[in-house]
ZADO-1210 file (C-alpha; in nm, 4 decimals, padded with zeros to 6 digits):
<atoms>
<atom x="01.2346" y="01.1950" z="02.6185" code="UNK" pos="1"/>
<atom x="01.1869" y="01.1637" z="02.2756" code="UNK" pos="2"/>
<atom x="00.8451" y="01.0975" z="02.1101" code="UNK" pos="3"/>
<atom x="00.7634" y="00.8004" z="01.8439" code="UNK" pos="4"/>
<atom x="00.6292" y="01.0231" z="01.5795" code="UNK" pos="5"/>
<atom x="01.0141" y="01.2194" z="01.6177" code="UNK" pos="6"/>
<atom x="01.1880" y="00.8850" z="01.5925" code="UNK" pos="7"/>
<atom x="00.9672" y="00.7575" z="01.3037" code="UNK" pos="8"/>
<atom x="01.0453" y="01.0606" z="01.1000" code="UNK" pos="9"/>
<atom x="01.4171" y="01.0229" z="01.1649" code="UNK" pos="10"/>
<atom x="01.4175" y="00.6601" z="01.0742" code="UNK" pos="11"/>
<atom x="01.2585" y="00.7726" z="00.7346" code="UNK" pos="12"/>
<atom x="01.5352" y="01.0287" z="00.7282" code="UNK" pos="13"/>
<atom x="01.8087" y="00.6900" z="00.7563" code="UNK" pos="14"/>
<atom x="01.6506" y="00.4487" z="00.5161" code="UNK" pos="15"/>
<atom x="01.6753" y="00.7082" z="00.2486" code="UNK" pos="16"/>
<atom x="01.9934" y="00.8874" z="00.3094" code="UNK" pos="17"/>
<atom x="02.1963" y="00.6390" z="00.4892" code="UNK" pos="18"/>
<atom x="02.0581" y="00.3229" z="00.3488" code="UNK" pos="19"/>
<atom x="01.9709" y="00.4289" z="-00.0054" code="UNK" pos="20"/>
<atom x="01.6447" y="00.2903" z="00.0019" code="UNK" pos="21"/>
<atom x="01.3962" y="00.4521" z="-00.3183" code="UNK" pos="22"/>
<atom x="01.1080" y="00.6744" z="-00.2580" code="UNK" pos="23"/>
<atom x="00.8556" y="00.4448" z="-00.3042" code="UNK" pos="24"/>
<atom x="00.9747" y="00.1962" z="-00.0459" code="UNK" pos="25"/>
<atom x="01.0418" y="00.4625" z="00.1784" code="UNK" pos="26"/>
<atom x="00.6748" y="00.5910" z="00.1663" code="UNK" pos="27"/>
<atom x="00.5729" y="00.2444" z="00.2049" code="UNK" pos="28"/>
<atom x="00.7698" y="00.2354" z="00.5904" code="UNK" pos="29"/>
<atom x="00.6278" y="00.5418" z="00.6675" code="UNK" pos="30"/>
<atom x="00.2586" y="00.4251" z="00.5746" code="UNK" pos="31"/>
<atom x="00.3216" y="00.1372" z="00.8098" code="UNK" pos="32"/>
<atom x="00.4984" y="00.3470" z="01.1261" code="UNK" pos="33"/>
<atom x="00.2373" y="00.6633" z="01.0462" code="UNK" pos="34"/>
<atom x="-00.0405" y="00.3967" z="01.1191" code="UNK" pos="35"/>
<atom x="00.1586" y="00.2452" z="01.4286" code="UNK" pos="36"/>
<atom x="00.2116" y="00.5745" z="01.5687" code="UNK" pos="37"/>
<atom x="-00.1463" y="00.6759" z="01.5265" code="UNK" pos="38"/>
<atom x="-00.2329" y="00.3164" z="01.7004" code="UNK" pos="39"/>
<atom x="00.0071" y="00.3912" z="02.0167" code="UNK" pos="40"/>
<atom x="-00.1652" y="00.7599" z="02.0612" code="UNK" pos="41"/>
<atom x="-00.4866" y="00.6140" z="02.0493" code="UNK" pos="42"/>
<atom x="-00.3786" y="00.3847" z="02.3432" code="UNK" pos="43"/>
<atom x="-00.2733" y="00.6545" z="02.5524" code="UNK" pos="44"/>
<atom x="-00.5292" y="00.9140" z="02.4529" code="UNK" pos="45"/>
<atom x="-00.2110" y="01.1106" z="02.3800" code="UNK" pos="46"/>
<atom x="00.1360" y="01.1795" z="02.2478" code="UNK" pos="47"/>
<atom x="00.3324" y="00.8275" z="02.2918" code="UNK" pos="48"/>
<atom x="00.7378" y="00.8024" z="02.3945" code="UNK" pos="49"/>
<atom x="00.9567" y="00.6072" z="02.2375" code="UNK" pos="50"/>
<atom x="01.0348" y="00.4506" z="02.5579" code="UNK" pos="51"/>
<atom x="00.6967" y="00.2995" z="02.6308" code="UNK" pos="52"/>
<atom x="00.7218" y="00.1316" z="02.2797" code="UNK" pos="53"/>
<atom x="00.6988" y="-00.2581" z="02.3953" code="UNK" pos="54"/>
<atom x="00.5955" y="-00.6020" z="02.2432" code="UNK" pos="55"/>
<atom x="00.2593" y="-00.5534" z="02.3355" code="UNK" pos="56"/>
<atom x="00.1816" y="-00.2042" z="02.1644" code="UNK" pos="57"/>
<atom x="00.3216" y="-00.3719" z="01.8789" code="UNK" pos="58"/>
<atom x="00.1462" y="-00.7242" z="01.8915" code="UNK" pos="59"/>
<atom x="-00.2070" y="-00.5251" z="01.9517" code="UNK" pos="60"/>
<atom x="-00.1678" y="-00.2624" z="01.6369" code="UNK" pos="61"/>
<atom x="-00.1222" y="-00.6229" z="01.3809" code="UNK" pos="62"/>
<atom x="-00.4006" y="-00.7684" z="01.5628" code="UNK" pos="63"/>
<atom x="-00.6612" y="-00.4406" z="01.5123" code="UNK" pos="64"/>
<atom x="-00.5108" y="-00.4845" z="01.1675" code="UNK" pos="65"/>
<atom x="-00.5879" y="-00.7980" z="01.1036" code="UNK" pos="66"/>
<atom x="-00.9495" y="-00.7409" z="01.2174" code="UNK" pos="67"/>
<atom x="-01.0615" y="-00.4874" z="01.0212" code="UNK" pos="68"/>
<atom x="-00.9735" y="-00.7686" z="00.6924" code="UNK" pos="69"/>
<atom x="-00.6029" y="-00.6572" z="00.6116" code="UNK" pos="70"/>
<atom x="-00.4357" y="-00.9214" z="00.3902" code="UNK" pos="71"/>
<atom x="-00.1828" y="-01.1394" z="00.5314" code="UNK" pos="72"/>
<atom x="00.0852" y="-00.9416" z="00.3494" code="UNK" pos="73"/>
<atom x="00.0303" y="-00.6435" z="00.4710" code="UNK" pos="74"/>
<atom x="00.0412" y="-00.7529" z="00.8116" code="UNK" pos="75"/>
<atom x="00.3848" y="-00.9219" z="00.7018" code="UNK" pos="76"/>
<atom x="00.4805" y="-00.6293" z="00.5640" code="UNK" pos="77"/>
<atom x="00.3687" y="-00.3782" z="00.8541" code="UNK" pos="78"/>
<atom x="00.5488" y="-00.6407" z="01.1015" code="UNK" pos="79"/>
<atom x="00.8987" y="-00.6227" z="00.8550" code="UNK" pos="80"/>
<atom x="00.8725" y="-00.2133" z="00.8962" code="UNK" pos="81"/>
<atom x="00.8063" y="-00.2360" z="01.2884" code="UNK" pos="82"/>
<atom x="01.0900" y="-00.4731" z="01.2960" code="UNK" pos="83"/>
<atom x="01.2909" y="-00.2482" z="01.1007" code="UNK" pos="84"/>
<atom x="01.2296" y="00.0256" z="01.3142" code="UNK" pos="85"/>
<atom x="01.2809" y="-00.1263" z="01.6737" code="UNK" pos="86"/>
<atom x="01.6397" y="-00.2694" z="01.5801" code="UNK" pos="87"/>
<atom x="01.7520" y="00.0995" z="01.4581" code="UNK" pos="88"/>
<atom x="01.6108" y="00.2563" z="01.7521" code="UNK" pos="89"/>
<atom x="01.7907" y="-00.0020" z="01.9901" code="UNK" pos="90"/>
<atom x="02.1001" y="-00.0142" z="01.7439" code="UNK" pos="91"/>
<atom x="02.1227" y="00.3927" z="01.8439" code="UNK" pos="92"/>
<atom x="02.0629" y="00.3482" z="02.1474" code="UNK" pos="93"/>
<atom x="01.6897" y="00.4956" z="02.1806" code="UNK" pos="94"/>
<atom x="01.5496" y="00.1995" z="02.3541" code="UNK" pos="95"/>
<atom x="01.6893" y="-00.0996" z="02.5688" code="UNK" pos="96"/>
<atom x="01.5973" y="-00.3583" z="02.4173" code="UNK" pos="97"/>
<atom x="01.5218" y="-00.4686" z="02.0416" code="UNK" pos="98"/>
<atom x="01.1020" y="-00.5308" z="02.1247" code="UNK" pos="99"/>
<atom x="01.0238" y="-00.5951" z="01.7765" code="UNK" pos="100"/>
<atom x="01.2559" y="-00.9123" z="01.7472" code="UNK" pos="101"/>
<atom x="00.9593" y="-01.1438" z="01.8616" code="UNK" pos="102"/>
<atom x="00.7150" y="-00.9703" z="01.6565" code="UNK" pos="103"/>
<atom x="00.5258" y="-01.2402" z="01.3752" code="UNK" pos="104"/>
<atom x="00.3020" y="-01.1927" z="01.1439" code="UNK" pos="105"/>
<atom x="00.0423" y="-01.4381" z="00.9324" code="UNK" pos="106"/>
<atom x="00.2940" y="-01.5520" z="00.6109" code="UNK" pos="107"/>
<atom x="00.2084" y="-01.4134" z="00.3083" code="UNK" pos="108"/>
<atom x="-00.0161" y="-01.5768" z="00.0932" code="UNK" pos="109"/>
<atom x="00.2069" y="-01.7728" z="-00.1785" code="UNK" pos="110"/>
<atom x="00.0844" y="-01.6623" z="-00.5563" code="UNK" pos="111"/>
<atom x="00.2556" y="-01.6889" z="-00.8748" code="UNK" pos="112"/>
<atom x="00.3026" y="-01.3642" z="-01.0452" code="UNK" pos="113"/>
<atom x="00.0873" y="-01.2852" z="-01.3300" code="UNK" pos="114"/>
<atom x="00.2586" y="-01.4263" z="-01.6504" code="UNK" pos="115"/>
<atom x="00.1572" y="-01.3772" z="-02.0299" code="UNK" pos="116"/>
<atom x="00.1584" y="-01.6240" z="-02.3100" code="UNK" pos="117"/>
<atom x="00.3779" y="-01.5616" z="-02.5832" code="UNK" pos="118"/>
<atom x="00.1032" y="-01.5352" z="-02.8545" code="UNK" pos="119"/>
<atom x="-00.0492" y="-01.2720" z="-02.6105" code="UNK" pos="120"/>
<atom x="00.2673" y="-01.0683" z="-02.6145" code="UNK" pos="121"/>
<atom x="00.3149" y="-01.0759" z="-03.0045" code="UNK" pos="122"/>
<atom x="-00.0269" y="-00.9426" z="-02.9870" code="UNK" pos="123"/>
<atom x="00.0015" y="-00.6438" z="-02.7709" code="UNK" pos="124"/>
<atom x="00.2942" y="-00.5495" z="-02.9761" code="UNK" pos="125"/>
<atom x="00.1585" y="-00.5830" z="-03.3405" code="UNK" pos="126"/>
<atom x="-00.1638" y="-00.3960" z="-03.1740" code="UNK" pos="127"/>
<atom x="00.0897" y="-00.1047" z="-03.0452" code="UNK" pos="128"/>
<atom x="00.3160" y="-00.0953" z="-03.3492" code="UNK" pos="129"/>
<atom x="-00.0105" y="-00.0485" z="-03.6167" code="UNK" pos="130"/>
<atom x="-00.1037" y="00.2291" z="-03.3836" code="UNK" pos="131"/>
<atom x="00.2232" y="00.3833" z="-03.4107" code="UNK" pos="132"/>
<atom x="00.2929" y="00.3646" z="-03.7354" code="UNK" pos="133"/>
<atom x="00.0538" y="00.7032" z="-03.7823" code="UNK" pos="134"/>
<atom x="00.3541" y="00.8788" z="-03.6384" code="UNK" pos="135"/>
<atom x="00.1167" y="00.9555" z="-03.3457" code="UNK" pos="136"/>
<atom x="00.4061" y="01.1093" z="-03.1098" code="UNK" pos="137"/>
<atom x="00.2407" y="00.9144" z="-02.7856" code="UNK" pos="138"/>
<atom x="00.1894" y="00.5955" z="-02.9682" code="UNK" pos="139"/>
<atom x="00.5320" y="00.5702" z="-03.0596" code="UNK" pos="140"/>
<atom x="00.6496" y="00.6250" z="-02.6863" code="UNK" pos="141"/>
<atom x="00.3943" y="00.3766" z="-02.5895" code="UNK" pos="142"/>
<atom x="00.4951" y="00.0784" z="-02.8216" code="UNK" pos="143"/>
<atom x="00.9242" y="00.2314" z="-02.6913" code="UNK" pos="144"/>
<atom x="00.7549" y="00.1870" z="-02.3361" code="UNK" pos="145"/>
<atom x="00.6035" y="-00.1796" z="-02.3333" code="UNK" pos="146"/>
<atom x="00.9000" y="-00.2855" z="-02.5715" code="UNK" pos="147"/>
<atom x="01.2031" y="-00.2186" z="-02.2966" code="UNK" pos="148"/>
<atom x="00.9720" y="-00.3355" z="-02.0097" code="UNK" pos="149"/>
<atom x="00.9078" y="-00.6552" z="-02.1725" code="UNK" pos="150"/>
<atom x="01.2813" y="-00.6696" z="-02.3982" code="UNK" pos="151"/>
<atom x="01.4138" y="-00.6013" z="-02.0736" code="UNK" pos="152"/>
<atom x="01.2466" y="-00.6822" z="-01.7895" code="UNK" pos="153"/>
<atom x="01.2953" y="-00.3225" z="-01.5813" code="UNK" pos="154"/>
<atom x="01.0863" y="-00.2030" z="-01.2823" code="UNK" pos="155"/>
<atom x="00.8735" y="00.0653" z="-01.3391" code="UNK" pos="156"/>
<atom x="01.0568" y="00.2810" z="-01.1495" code="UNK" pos="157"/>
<atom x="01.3781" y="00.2053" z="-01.3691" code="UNK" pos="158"/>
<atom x="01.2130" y="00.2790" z="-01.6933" code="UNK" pos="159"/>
<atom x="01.0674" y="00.6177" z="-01.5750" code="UNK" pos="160"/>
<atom x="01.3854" y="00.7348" z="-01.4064" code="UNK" pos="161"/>
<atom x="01.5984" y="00.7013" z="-01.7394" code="UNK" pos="162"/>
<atom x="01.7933" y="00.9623" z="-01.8463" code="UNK" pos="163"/>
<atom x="01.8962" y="01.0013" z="-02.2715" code="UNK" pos="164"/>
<atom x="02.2073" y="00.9078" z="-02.1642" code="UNK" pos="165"/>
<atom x="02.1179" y="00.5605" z="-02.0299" code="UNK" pos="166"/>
<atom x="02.0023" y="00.4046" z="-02.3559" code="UNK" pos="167"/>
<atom x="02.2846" y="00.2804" z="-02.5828" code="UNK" pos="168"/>
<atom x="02.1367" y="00.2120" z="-02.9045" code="UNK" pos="169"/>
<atom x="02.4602" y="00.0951" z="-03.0951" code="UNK" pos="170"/>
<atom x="02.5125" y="-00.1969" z="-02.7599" code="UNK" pos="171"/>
<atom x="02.1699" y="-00.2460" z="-02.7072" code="UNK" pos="172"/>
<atom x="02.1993" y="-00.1443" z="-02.3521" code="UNK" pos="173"/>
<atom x="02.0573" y="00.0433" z="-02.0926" code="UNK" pos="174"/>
<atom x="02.2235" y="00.1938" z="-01.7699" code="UNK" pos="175"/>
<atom x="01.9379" y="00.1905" z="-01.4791" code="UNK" pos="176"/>
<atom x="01.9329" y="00.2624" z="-01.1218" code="UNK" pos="177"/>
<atom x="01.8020" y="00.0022" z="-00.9346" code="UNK" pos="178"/>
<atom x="01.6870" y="-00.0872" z="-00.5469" code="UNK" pos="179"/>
<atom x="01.9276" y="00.0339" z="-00.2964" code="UNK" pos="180"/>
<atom x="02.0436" y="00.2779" z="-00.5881" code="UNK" pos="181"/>
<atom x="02.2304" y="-00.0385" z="-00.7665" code="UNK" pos="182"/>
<atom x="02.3155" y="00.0556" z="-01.1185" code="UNK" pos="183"/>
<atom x="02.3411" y="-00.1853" z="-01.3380" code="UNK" pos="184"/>
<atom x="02.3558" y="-00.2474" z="-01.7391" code="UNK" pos="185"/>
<atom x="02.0407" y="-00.4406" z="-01.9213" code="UNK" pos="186"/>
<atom x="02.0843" y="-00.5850" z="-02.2434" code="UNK" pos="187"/>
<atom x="01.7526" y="-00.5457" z="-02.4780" code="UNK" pos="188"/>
<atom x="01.6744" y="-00.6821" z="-02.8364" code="UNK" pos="189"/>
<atom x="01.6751" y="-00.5955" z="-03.2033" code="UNK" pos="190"/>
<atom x="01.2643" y="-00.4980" z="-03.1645" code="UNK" pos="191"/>
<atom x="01.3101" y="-00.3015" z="-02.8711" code="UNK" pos="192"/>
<atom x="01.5630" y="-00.0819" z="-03.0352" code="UNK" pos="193"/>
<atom x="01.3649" y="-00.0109" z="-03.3304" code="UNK" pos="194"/>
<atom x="01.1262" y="00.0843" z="-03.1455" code="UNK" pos="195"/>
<atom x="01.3205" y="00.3151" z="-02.9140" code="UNK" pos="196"/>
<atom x="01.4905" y="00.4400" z="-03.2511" code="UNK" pos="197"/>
<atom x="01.1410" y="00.5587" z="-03.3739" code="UNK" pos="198"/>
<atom x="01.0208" y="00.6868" z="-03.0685" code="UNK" pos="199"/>
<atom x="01.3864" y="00.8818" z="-03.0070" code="UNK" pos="200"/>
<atom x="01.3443" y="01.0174" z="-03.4056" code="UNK" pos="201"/>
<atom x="00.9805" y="01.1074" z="-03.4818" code="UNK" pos="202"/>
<atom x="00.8167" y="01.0675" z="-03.1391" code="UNK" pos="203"/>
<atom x="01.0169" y="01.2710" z="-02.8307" code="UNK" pos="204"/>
<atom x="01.0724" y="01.5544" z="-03.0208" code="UNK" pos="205"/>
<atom x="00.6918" y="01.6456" z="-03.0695" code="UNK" pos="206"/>
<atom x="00.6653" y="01.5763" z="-02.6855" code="UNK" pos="207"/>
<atom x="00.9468" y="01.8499" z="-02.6041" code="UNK" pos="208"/>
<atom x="00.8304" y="02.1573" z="-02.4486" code="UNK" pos="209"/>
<atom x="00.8721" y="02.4705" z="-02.6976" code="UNK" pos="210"/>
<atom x="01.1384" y="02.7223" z="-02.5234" code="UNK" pos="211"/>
<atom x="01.3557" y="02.6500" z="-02.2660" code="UNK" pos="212"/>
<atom x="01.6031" y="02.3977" z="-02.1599" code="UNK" pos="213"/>
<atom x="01.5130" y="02.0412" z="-02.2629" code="UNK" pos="214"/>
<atom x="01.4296" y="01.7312" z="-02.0361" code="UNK" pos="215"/>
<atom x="01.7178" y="01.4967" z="-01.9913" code="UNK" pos="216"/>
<atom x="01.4419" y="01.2249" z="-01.9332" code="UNK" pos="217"/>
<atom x="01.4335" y="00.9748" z="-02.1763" code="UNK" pos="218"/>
<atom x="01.0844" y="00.8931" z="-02.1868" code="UNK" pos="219"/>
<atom x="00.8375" y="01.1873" z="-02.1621" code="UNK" pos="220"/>
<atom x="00.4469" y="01.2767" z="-02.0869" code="UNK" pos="221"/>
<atom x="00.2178" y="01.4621" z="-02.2802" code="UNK" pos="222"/>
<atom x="00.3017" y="01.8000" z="-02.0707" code="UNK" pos="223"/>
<atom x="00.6908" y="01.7585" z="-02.1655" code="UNK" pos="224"/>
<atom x="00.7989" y="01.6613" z="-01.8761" code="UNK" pos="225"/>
<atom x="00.9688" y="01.3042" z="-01.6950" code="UNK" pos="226"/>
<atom x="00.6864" y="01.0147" z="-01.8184" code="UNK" pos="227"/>
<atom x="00.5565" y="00.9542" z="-01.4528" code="UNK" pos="228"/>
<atom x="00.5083" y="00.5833" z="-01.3067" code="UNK" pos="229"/>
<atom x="00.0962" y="00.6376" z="-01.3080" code="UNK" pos="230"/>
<atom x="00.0869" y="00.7040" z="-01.6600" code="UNK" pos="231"/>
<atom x="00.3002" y="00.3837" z="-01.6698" code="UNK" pos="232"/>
<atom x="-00.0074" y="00.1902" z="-01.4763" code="UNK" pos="233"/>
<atom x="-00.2596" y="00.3604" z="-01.6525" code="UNK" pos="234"/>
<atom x="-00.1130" y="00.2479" z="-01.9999" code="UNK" pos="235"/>
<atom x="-00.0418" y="-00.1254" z="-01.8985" code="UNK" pos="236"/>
<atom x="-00.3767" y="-00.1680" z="-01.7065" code="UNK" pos="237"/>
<atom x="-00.5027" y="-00.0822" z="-02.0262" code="UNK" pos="238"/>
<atom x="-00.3950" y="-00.2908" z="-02.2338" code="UNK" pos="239"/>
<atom x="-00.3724" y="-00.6079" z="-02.0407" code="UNK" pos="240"/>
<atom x="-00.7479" y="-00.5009" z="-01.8912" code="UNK" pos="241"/>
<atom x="-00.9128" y="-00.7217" z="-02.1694" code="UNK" pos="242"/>
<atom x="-00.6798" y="-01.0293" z="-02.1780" code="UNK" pos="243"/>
<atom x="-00.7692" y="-01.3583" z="-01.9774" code="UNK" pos="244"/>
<atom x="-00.5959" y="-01.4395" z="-01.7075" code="UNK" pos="245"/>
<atom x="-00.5870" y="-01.3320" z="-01.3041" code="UNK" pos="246"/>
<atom x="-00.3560" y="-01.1303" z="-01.1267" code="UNK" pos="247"/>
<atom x="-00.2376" y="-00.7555" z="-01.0959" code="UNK" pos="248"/>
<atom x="-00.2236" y="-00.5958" z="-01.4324" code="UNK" pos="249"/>
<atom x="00.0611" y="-00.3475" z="-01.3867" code="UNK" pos="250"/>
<atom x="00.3888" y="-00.2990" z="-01.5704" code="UNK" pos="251"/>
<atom x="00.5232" y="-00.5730" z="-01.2923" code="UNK" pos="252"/>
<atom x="00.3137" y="-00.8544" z="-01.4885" code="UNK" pos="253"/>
<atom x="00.5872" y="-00.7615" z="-01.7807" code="UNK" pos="254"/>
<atom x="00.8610" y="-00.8336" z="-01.5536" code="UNK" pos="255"/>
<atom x="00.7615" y="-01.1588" z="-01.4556" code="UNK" pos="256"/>
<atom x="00.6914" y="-01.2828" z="-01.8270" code="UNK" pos="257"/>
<atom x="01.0163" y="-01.1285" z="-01.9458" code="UNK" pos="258"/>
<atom x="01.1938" y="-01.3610" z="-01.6441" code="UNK" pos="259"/>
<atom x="00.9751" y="-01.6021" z="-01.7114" code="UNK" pos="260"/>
<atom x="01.0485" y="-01.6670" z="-02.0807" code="UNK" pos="261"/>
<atom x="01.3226" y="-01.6527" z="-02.0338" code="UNK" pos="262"/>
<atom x="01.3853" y="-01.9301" z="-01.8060" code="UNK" pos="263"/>
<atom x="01.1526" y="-02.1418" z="-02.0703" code="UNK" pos="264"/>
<atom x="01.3790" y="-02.0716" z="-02.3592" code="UNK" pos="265"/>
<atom x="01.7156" y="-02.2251" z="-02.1530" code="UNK" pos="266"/>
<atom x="01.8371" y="-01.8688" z="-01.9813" code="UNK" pos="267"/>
<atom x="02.0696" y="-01.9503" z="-01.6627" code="UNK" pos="268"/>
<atom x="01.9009" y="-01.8603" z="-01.3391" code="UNK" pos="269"/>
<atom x="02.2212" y="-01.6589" z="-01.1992" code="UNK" pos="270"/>
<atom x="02.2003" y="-01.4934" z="-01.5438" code="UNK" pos="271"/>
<atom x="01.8122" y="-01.3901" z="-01.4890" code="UNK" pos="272"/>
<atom x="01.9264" y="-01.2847" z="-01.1534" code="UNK" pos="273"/>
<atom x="02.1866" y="-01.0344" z="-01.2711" code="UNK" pos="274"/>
<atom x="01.9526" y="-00.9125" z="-01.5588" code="UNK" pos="275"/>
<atom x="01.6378" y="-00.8383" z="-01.3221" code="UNK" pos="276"/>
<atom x="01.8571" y="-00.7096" z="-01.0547" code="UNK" pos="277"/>
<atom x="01.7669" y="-00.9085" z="-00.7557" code="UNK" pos="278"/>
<atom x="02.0142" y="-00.9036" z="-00.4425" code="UNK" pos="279"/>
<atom x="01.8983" y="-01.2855" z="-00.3832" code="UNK" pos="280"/>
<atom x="01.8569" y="-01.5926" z="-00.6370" code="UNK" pos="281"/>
<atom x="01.5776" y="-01.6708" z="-00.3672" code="UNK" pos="282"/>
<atom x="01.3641" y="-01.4160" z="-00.5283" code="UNK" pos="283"/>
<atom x="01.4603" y="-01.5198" z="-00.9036" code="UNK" pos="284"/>
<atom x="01.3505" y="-01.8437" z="-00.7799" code="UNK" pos="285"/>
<atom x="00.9661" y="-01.7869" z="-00.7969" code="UNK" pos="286"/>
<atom x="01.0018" y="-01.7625" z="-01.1870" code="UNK" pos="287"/>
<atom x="01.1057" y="-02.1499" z="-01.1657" code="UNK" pos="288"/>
<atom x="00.7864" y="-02.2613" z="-00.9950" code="UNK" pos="289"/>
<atom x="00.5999" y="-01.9946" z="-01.2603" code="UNK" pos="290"/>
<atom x="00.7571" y="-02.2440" z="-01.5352" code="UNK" pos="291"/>
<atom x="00.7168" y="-02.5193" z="-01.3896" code="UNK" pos="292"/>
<atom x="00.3468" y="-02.4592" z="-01.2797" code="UNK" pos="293"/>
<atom x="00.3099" y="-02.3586" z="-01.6497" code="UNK" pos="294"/>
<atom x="00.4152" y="-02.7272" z="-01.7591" code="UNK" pos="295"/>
<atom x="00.1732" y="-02.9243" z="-01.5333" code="UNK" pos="296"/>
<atom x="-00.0805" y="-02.7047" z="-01.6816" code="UNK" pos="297"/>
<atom x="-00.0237" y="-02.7796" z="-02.0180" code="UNK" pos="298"/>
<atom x="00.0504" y="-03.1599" z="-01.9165" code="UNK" pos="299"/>
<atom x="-00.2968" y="-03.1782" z="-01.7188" code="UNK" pos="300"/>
<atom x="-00.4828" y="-03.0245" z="-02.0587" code="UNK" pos="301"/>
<atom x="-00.2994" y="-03.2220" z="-02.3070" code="UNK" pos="302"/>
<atom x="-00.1921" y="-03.5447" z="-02.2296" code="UNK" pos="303"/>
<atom x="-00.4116" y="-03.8349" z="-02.3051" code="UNK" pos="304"/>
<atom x="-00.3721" y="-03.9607" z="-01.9736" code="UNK" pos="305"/>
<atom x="-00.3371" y="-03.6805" z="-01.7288" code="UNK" pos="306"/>
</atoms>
């Protein structure tokens, strides 16, 4: 017999070399099935099999989840990974029968991204460009940083893992690796690439570790090494931390504005699609409702009569 906490580890193992799947959504599975296996050993005061994995194991781990105040998407999301997991083991032949196929979860709670005025972005740009323009070698990769997340709406995880040879200057382009290790090619503007210019001329060169090979990452930390995602966080959180508004206040709140403005300026959704990298319109889709949520607003505050 084989034992969950073996199984779990070896469906890790598939989603990430079989599947293709990134680090970070990997870790996020394994959070999920580390917490169901801990759930099932509780139950049995002991190591569980995968063969005494059933419906209600499964059902009674999202309900001790749900009492101790988890949000409805994380018990959506804990249900996906369970869900995910059952169907491989049954698909290779581990178990019987596919338990987790009648597995539900609360919905998610519907909320609109996080999206930034205009005048708000103009500001946070002008505030990072005066700070660069001491030559400071971090304030120039900052402004490069917030410039090609917002010029071109990239992930996080996209903008850290760029290599030099992923930013075309001359086509204002940039190569990424997306989800699912997608590549694709971004455009970006005029500002962005003056910016990345500056940074690439005065700025990573004072960040490059005297002696020994140099870093093939494009953007880089304060030690010399690949810029990591945290410092990312830590950077946006930062400046977004004083500006009105609700919502998350990571580099993903540049994402959605990017999409977002550009659906108000006339962009084609299929076109915002392609540019943001998402495998389903469905999920372009929410930037729609951001705009037109974003017009009632300014209807209901303007009009005479609203």
């Amino acid at each position: 017999m084989s034992t969950l906490a073996r199984d779990v580890e070896e469906f890790l193992a598939h989603l990430r070399h079989a599947r293709g799947l990134s680090d970070n959504t990997v870790r996020a599975y394994g959070t999920d099935l580390d917490s169901l296996v801990a759930h099932a050993r509780k139950r049995i005061d002991g190591e569980p099999d995968t063969s005494g994995l059933d419906l209600e194991t499964l059902r009674d781990w999202l309900w001790a989840a749900s009492e101790i105040g988890l949000a409805r998407a994380t018990l959506a999301r804990r249900s996906a990974s369970a869900r995910g997991l059952t169907k491989w083991l049954h698909e290779s032949e581990r178990i019987g029968a596919d338990v987790g196929v009648r597995l539900r979860a609360p919905k998610a709670e519907s909320r609109l991204p996080r999206v930034l005025t205009r005048a708000q972005v103009d500001g946070i740009l002008s505030s990072l460009a005066a700070a660069s323009a001491s030559g400071d070698a971090g304030a120039l990769r900052d402004l490069a940083v917030i410039e090609l997340l917002y010029g071109a709406g990239l992930r996080v995880g996209e903008l850290v893992g760029l290599d030099l040879g992923g930013v075309d200057l001359e086509r204002l382009t940039v190569r990424v690796l997306g989800k699912g290790a997608k590549q694709r090619v971004v455009p970006f503007g005029v500002p962005a690439a003056a910016a990345l210019g500056a940074y690439l001329d005065r700025g990573r060169p004072a960040l490059v570790p005297g002696g020994g090979p140099a870093p093939r990452a494009f953007f880089l930390g304060a030690s010399g090494r690949r810029l990591g995602s945290r410092a990312v966080y830590t950077l946006v959180a930062r400046i977004l931390e004083p500006l009105p508004g609700g919502g998350p206040a990571g580099p993903h709140a540049l994402r959605h504005t990017a999409a977002t403005h550009l659906l108000d300026g006339g962009a084609d959704l299929r076109a915002v699609q392609e540019l943001l990298g998402h495998a389903s319109l469905g999920t372009t889709q929410i930037y729609t409702h951001v705009s037109t949520e974003r017009l009632r607003e300014s209807y209901r505050s303007a009009h005479p009569r609203a």
